[in-house]
C-alpha positions as CSV (number, residue, x, y, z in Angstrom):
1,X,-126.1,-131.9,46.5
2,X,-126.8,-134.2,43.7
3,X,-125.0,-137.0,45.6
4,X,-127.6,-136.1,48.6
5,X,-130.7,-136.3,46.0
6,X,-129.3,-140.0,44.9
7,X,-129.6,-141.1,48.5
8,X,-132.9,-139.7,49.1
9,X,-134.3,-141.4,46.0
10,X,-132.7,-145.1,46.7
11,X,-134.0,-144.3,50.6
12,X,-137.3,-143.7,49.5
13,X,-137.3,-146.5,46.6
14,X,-136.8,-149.1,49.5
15,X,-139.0,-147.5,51.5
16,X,-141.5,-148.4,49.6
17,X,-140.5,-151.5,48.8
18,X,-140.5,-152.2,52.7
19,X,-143.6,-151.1,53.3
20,X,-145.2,-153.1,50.4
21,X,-143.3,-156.2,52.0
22,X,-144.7,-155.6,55.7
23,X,-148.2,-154.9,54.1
24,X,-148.1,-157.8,52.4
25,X,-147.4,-159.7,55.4
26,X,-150.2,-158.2,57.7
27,X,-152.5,-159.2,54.5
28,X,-151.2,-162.5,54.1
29,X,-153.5,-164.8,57.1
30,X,-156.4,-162.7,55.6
31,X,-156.1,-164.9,52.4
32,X,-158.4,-167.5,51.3
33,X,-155.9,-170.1,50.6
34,X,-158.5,-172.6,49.6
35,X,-159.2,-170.2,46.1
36,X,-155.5,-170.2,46.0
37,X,-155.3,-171.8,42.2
38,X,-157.8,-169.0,41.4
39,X,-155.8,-166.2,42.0
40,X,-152.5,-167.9,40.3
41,X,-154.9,-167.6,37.5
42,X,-155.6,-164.1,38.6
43,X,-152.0,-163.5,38.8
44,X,-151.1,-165.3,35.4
45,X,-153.8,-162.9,33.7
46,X,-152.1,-159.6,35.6
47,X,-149.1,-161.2,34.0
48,X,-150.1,-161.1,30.6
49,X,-151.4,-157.4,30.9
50,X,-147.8,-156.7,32.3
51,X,-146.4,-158.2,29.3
52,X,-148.1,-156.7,26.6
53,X,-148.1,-153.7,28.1
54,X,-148.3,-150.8,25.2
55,X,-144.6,-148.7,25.7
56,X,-145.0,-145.2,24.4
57,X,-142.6,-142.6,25.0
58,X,-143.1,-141.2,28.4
59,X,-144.5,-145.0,29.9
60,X,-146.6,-147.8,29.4
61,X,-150.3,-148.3,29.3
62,X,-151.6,-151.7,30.9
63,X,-154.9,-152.8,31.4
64,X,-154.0,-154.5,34.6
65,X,-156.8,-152.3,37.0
66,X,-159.7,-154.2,35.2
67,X,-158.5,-157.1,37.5
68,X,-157.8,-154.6,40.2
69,X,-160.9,-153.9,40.5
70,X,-162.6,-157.4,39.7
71,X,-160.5,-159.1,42.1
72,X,-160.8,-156.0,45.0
73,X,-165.1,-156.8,44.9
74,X,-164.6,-160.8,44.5
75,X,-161.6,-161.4,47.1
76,X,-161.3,-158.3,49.1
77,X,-158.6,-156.4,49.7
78,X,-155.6,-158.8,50.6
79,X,-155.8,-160.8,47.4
80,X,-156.0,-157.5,45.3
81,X,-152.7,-156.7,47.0
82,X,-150.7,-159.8,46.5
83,X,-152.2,-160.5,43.0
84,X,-150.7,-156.6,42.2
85,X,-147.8,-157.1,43.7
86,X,-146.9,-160.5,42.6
87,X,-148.5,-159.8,38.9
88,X,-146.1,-156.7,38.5
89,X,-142.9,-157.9,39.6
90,X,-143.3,-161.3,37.8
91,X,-144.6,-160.0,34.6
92,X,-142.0,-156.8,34.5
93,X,-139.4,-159.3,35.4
94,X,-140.4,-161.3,32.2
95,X,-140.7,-158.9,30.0
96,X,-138.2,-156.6,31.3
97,X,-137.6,-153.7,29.3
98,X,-134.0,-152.8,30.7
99,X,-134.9,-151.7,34.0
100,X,-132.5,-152.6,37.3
101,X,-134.2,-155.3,40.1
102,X,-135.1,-151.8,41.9
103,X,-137.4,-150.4,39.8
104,X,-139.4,-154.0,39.3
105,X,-139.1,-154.4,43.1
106,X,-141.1,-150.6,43.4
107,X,-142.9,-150.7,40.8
108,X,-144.4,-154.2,42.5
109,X,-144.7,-152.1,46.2
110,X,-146.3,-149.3,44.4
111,X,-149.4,-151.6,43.2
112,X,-149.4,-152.9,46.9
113,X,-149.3,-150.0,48.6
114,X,-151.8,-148.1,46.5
115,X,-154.4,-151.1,46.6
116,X,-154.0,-151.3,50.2
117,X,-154.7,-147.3,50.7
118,X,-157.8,-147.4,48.4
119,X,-159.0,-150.2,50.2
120,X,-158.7,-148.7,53.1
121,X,-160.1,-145.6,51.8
122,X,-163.5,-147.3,50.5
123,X,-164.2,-148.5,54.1
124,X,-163.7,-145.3,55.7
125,X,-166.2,-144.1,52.6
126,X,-168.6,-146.2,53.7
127,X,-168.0,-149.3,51.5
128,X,-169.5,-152.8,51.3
129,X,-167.3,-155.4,50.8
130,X,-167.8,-157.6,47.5
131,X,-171.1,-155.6,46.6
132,X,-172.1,-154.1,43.3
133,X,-174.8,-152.1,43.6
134,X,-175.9,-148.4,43.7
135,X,-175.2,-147.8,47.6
136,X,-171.3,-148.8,46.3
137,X,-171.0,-146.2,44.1
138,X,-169.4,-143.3,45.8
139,X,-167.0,-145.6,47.8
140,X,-165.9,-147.1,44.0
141,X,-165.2,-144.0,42.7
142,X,-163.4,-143.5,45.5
143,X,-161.1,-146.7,45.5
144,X,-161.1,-146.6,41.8
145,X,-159.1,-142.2,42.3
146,X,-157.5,-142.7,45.5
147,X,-155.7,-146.0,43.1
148,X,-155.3,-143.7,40.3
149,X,-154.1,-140.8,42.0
150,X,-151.5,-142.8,44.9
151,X,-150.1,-145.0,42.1
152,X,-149.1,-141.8,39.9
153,X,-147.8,-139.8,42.9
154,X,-145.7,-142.8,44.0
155,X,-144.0,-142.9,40.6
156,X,-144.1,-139.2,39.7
157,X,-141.9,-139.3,43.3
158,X,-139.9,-142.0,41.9
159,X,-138.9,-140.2,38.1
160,X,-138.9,-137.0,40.1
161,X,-134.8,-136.5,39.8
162,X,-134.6,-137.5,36.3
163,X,-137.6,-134.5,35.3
164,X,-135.9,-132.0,37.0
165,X,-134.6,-129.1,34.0
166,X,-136.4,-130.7,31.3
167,X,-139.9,-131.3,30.4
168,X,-140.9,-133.6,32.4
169,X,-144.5,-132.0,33.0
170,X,-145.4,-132.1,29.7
171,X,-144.4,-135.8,29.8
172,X,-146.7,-136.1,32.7
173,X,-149.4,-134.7,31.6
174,X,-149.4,-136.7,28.9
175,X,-148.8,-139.6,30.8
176,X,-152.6,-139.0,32.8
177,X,-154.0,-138.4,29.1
178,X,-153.6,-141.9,28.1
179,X,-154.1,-143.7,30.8
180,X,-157.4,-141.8,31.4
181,X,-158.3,-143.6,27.7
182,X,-157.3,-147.2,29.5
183,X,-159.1,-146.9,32.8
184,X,-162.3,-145.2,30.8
185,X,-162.2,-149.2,29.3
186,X,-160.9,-151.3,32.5
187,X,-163.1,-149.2,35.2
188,X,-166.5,-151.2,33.5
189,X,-165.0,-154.3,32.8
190,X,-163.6,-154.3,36.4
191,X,-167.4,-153.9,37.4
192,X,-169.4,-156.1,35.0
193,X,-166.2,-159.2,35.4
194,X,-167.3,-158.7,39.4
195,X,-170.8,-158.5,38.8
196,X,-171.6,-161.3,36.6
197,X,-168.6,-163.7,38.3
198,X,-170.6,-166.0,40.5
199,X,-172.2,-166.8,36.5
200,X,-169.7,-167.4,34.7
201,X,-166.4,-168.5,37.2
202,X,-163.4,-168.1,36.4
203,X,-163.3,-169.1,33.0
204,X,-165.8,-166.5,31.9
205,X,-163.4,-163.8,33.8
206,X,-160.5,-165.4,31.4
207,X,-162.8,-164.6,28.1
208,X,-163.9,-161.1,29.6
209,X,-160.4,-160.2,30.8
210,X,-159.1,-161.6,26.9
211,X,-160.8,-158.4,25.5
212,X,-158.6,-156.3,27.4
213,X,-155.7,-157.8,26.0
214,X,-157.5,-157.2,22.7
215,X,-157.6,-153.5,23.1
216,X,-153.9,-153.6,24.2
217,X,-153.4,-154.4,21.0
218,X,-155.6,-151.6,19.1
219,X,-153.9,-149.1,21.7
220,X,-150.6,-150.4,20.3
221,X,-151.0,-149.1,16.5
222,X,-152.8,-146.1,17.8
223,X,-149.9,-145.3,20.5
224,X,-147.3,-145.9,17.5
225,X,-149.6,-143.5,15.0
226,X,-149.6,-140.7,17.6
227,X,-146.4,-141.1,17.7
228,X,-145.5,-141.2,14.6
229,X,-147.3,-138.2,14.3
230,X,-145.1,-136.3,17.1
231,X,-142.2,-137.3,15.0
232,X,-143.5,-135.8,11.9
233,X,-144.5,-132.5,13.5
234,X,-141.0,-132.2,15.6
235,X,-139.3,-132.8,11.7
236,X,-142.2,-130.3,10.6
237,X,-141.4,-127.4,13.4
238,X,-137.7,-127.3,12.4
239,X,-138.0,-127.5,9.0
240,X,-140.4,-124.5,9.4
241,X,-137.8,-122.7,11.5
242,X,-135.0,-123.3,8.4
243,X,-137.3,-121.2,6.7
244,X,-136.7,-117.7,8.7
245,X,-132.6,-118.4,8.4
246,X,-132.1,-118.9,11.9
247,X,-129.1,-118.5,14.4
248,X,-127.6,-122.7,14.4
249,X,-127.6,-122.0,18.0
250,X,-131.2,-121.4,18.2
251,X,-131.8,-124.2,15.8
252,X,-129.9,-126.6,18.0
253,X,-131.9,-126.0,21.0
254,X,-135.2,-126.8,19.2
255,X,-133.9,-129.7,17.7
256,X,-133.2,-130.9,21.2
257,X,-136.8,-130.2,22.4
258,X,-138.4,-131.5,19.3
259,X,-136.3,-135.0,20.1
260,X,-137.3,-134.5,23.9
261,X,-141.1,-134.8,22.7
262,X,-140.6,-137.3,20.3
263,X,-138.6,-139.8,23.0
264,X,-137.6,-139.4,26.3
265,X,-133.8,-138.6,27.2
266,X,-132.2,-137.4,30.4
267,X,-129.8,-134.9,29.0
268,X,-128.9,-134.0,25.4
269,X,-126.1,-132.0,24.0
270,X,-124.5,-130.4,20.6
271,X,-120.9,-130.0,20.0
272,X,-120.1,-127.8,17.2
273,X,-116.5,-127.7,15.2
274,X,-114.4,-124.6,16.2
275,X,-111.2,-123.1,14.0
276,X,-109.1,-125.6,15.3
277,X,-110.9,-128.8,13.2
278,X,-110.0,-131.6,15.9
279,X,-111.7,-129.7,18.6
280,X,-115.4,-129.4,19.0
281,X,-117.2,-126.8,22.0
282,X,-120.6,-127.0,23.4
283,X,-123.4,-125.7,21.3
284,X,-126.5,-126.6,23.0
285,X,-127.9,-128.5,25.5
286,X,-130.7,-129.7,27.8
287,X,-131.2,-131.6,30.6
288,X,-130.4,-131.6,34.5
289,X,-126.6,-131.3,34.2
290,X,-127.0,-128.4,31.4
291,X,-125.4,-125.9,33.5
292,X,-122.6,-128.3,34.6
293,X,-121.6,-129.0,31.3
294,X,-120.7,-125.7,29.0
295,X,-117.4,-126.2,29.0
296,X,-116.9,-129.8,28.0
297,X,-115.0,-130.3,25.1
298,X,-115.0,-133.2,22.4
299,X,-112.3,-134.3,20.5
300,X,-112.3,-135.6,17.3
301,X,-111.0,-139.4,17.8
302,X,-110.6,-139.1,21.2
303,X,-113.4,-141.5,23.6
304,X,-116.4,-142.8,21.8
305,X,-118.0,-139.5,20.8
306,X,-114.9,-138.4,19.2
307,X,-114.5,-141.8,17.6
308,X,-117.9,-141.3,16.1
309,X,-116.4,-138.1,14.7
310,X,-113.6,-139.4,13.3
311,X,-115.7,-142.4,11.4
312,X,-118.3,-140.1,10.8
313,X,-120.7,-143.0,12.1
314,X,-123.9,-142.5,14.0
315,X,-123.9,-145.2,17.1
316,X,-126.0,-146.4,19.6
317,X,-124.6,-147.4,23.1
318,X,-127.4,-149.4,24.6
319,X,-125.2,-149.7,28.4
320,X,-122.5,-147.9,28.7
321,X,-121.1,-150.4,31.4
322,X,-121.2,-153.8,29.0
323,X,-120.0,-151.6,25.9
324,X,-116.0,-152.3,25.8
325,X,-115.4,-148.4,24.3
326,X,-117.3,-146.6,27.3
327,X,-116.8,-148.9,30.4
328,X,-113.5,-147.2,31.2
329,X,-114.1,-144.0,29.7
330,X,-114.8,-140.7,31.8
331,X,-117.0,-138.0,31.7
332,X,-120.7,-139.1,30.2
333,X,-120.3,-142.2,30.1
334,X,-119.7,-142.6,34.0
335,X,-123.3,-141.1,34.3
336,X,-125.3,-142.0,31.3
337,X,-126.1,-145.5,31.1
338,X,-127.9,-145.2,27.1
339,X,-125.8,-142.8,24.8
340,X,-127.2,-141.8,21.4
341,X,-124.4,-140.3,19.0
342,X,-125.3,-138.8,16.0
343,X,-122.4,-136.8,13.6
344,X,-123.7,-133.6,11.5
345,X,-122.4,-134.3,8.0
346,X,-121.7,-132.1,5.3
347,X,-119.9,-134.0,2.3
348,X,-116.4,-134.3,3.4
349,X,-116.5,-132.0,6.5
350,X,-117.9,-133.0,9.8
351,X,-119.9,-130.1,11.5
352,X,-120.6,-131.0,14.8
353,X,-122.2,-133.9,16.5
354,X,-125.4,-134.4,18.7
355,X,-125.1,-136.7,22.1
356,X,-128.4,-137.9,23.6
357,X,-127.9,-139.6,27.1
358,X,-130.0,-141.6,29.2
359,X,-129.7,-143.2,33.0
360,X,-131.3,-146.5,32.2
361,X,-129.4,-149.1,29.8
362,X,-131.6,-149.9,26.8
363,X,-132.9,-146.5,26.7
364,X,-132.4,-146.0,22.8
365,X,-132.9,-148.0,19.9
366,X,-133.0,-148.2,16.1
367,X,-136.0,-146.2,15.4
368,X,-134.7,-143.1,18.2
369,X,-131.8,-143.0,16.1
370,X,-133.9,-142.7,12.8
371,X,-135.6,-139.6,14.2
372,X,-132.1,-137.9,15.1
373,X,-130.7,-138.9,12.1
374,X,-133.1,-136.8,10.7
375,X,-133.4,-134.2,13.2
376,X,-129.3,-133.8,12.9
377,X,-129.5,-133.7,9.0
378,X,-131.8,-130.6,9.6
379,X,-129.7,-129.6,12.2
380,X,-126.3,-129.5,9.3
381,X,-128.1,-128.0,6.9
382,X,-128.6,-125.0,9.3
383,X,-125.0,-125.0,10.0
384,X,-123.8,-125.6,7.0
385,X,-125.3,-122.3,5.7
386,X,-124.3,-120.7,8.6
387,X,-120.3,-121.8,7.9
388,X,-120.9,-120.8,4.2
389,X,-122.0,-117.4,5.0
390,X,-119.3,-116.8,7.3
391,X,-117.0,-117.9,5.2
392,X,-118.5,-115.9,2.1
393,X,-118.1,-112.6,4.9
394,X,-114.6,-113.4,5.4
395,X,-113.9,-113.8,1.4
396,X,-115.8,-110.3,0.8
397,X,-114.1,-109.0,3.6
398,X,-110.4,-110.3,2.6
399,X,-107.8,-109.4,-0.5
400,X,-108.0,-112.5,-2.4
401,X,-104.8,-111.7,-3.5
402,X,-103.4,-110.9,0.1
403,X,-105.5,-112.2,2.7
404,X,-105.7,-109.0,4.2
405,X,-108.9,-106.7,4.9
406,X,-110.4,-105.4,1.9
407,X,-110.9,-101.5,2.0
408,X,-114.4,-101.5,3.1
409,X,-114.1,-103.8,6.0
410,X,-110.8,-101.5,7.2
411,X,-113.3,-98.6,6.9
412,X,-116.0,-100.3,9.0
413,X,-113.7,-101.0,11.7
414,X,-111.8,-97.7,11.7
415,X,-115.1,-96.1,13.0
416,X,-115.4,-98.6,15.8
417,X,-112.5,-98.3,16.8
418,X,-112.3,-94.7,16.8
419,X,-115.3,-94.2,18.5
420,X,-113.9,-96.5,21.2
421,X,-110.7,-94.5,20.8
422,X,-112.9,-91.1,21.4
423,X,-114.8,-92.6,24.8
424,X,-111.7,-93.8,26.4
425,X,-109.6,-90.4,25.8
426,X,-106.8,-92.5,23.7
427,X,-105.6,-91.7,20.2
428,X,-105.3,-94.2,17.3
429,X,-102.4,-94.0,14.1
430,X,-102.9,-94.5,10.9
431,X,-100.1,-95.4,8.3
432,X,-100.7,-95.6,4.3
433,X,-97.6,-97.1,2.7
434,X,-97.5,-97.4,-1.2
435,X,-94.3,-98.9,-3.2
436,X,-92.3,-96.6,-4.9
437,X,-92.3,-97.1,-8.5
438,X,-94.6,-101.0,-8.3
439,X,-95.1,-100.2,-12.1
440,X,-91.6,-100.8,-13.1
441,X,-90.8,-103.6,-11.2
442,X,-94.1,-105.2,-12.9
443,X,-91.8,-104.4,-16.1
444,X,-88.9,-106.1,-15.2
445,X,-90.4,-109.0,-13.5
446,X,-93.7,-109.6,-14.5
447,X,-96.8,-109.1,-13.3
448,X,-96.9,-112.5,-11.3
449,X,-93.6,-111.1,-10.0
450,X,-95.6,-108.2,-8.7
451,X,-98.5,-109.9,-6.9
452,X,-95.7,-112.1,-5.3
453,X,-94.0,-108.7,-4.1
454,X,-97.9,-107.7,-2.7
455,X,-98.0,-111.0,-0.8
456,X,-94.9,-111.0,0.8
457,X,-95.1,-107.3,1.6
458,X,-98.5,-108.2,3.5
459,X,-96.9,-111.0,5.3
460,X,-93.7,-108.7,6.4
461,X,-96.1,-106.1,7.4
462,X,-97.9,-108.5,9.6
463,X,-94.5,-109.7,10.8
464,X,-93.4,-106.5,12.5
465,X,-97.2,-105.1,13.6
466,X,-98.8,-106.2,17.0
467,X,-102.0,-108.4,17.4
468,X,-104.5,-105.8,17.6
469,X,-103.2,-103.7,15.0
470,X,-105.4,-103.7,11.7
471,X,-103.9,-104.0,8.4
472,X,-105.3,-103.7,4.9
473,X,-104.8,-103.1,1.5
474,X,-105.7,-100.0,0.5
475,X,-105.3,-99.9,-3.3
476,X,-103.2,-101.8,-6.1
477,X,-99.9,-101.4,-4.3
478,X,-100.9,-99.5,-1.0
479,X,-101.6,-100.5,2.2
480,X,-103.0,-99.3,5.5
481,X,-102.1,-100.2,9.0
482,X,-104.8,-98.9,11.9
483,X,-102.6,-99.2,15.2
484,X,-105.1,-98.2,18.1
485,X,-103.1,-96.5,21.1
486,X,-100.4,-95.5,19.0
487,X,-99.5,-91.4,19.4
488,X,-96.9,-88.9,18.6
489,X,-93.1,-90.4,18.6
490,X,-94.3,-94.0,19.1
491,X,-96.3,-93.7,15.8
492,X,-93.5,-92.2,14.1
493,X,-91.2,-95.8,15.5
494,X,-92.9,-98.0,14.4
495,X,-93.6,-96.2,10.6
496,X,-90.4,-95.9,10.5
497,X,-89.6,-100.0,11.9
498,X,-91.9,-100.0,8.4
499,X,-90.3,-98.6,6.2
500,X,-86.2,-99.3,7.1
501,X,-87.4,-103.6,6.9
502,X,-89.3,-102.9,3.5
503,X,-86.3,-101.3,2.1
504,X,-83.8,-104.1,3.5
505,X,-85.7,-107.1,2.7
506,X,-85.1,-108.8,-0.7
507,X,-88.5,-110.0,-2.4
508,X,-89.0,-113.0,-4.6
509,X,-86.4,-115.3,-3.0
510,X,-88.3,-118.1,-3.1
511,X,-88.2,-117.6,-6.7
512,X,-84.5,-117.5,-6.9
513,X,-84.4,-113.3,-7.5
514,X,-83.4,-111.0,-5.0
515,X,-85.9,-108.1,-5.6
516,X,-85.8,-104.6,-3.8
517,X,-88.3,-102.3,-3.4
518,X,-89.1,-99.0,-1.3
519,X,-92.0,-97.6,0.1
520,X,-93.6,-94.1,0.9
521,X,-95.1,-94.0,3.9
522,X,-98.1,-91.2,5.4
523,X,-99.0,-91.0,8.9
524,X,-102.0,-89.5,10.8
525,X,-102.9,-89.5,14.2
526,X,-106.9,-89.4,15.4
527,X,-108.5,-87.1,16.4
528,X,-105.5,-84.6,16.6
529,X,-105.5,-84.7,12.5
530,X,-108.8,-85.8,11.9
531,X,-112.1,-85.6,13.7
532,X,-113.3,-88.6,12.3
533,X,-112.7,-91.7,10.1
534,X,-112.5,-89.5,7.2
535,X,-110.2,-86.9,7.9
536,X,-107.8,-89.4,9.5
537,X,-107.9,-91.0,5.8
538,X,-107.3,-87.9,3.8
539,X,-104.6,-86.4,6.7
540,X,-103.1,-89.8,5.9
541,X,-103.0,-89.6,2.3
542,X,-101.9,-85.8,2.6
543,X,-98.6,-86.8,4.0
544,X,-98.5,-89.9,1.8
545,X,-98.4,-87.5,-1.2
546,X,-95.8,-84.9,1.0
547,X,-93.6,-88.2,1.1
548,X,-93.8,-89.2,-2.7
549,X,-93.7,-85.6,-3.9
550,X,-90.0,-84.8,-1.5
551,X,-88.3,-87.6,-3.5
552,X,-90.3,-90.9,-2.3
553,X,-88.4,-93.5,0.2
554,X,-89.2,-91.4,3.0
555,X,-91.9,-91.1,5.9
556,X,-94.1,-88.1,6.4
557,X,-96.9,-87.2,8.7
558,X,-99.9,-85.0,8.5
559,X,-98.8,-83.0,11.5
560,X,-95.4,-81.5,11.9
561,X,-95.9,-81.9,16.0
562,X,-95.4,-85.7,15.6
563,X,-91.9,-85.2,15.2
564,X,-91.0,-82.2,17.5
């Protein structure tokens, strides 16, 4: 489907093209050839409007349709069509601002074609060629919308895949606002250069025309304090949203709208680092090929993005098919011409990274990756707290000593999965296992001796218990395993599987002992010996205390039916 949309819009680009061509051609014995050097001065001024055209992020403003107009009243149509044409294409080829032939060529056939329209559409309004007067006014407001109007549709036609699942509206919109501002200038200066021409010739039009070059350069500070200003409020609106402790997700994605109104971007994406450090998994994105893209994967040092990670450098690619690192590479880089790569820092660590892609080379520069510098700090500061939270839930939640659940979390996730246990008819076993006289072997070896004991017990238990199972530490030198599914005999296996390779496995090896040690072990069963998380507990502890009170070493279980 995309493949068939990428044919339709190089069909239609030529189409155009074509049409301006054979248009041009039907216009061309209409031309007074004798004012030729005229309007190559005509053209040179176009030109110059071309030229110092102010960018701003969504387009460029020009005030090329003073001349439109002018030369539309003082030559008629067929000049106004080659001097657009030929003005366009020449002064966008000058000062080309990394656009392929293509878009000069339409951009050229779109002038044509919509100065040819107008025309047409002023006669059929009733219009009088090369007049000024009051009788011309409804035809010249007609020209002057049907211009507007044909020349935005052309190229809202043109830019119409790239918009698609991003915001290009808004963009357009605020493409009409400021040009609206230009033509409110160029439409009278259009009228009074026509007007007063047979005056003051062509050199006066070159002075007149000069002031429209002067307040191309007044719109150019304004253009760059509005948007200056849109950069200040994006950086404004997420440092605002920091302030409510919001999900990094949620952050991400209105950092990536806040860059999209800043600067324009085809598609834009946030990788964040998962458990496994080298590996970073989509976060965030925007853009046409969102959808397409949740489960790309970066990683660190691999390609130019995961170089970036590993060098923990920001990096502009301004064509992905002259830059040496990307012209062979795969992936984005096959369909984004402009890449913007920005790492999320914190100290040593790198967090994640944000890729900004474009479809035209050129499309990013110093400044764009100012803003995202920014933009990404904000965005790693959010993360960062996010990372240290979760880590501070895991260390509340852990046995420093251990690294296994604490008692509370085991608690919280005994009710879940109990309740689970209760709505899907299956039963879950508990075992409480506590050393058999831990205080003496403290005496004998030492208390660092001991906590070595309680760290290789925890890693012996986890040895022999399955994935799902959950295992804590319940006290000083007791320990809890939750196993959900686990009923009746097979309980009693594996307590037992507990308690036989507790009682052959010598501790402290690694510190050149041989330790032994024996356990007690107390088994309950929900819901048959316990309604709930509590009861299971204190059935548990019941036969925990039957085992240490019949001689210790031993396993015993809160119901006497486990073993029949």
């Amino acid at each position: 489907m995309r493949a068939n949309r990428g044919i339709i819009h190089i069909l239609y680009t030529w189409t155009i093209v074509g049409l301006a061509v054979w248009q041009l051609s039907l216009f061309f014995p209409a031309l007074e050839l004798d004012k030729a050097r005229e309007l190559l001065a005509i053209v040179f001024l176009g030109v110059l409007a071309e030229w110092l055209a102010v960018s701003f992020p969504h387009g460029q403003l020009s005030g090329g349709f003073a001349l439109v107009l002018s030369t539309f009243l003082i030559y008629g149509a067929p000049a106004t069509a080659w001097v657009s044409g030929l003005a366009t294409i020449f002064g966008q080829g000058i000062a080309n601002k990394g656009n392929p032939l293509r878009t000069t060529l339409f951009n050229g056939g779109q002038y044509v074609l919509a100065a040819s329209a107008s025309a047409y559409l002023f006669k059929l309004s009733g219009g009088i060629d090369g007049l000024v007067a009051p009788g011309n006014i409804l035809p010249l407001a007609v020209f002057t919308f049907s211009y507007i109007v044909i020349n935005h549709l052309l190229v809202y036609f043109y830019l119409l895949p790239s918009r698609r699942g991003s915001v290009g509206w808004a963009a357009w919109t605020d493409t009409l606002s400021w040009d609206g501002l230009t033509y409110l200038f160029t439409i009278p200066l259009g009228l009074v250069i026509a007007m007063i021409y047979s005056y003051i010739g062509l050199t006066g039009t070159l002075m007149l025309f000069s002031s429209v070059l002067a307040l191309q350069f007044i719109l150019r500070y304004y253009v760059k304090l509005q948007v200056t200003n849109r950069e200040l409020t994006a950086f404004y609106k997420v440092a605002r949203f920091l302030e409510g402790n919001p999900d990094p997700r949620e952050l991400l994605e209105l950092i990536l709208l806040s860059a999209k109104k800043a600067f324009p971007y085809h598609t834009g994406l946030v990788f964040l680092c998962s458990e496994d450090k080298d590996t970073y998994l989509l976060a965030a994105a925007a853009g046409p090929f969102a959808k397409q893209l949740v489960s790309t994967v970066v990683y660190q040092g691999e390609g130019v993005i995961g170089w970036c990670l590993l060098n923990r450098r920001a990096e502009i690619i301004y064509d992905s098919r002259d830059d040496h690192r990307t012209r062979n590479e795969a992936g984005l880089c096959q369909v984004m011409r402009s890449l913007l790569i920005i790492p999320l820092l914190s100290g040593k660590e790198v967090l994640g990274v944000v890729v900004l892609g474009d479809k035209h080379p050129h499309a990013f520069d110093e400044k764009h990756l100012h803003i995202m510098a920014v933009l990404g700090g904000q965005a790693a500061i959010a993360v960062e707290n996010s990372v240290l939270n979760y880590r501070l839930s895991q260390a509340k939640s852990r046995d420093s000593l251990t690294g296994l659940l604490s008692l509370t979390s085991l608690y919280e996730m005994s009710y879940d999965i109990c309740i689970n246990s209760y709505k899907n008819g299956s039963s879950v076993g508990l075992v409480l296992i506590d050393l058999d006289r831990f205080k003496l072997l403290n005496q004998i070896y030492g208390r660092d001796a001991g906590e070595l004991v309680l760290a290789e017990l925890a890693t012996l238990i986890e040895g022999i218990t399955r994935k799902d199972d959950i295992i804590a530490r319940f006290g000083g030198d007791e320990f809890a395993v939750l196993l959900p599914g686990a009923e009746g005999p097979r309980l009693l296996d594996i307590a037992e599987t507990l308690w036989k390779k507790i009682r052959e496995h010598s501790f402290l090896q690694g510190e050149g002992r041989a330790a032994r040690v024996t356990a007690s072990l107390g088994l309950a069963e929900f819901p048959r010996d316990g309604a709930d998380v509590e009861e299971l507990f204190s059935a548990a502890l019941r036969a925990l205390e039957k085992a240490k009170a019949g001689g210790r070493d031993r396993v015993d279980c809160a119901s006497f039916m486990l073993v029949e």
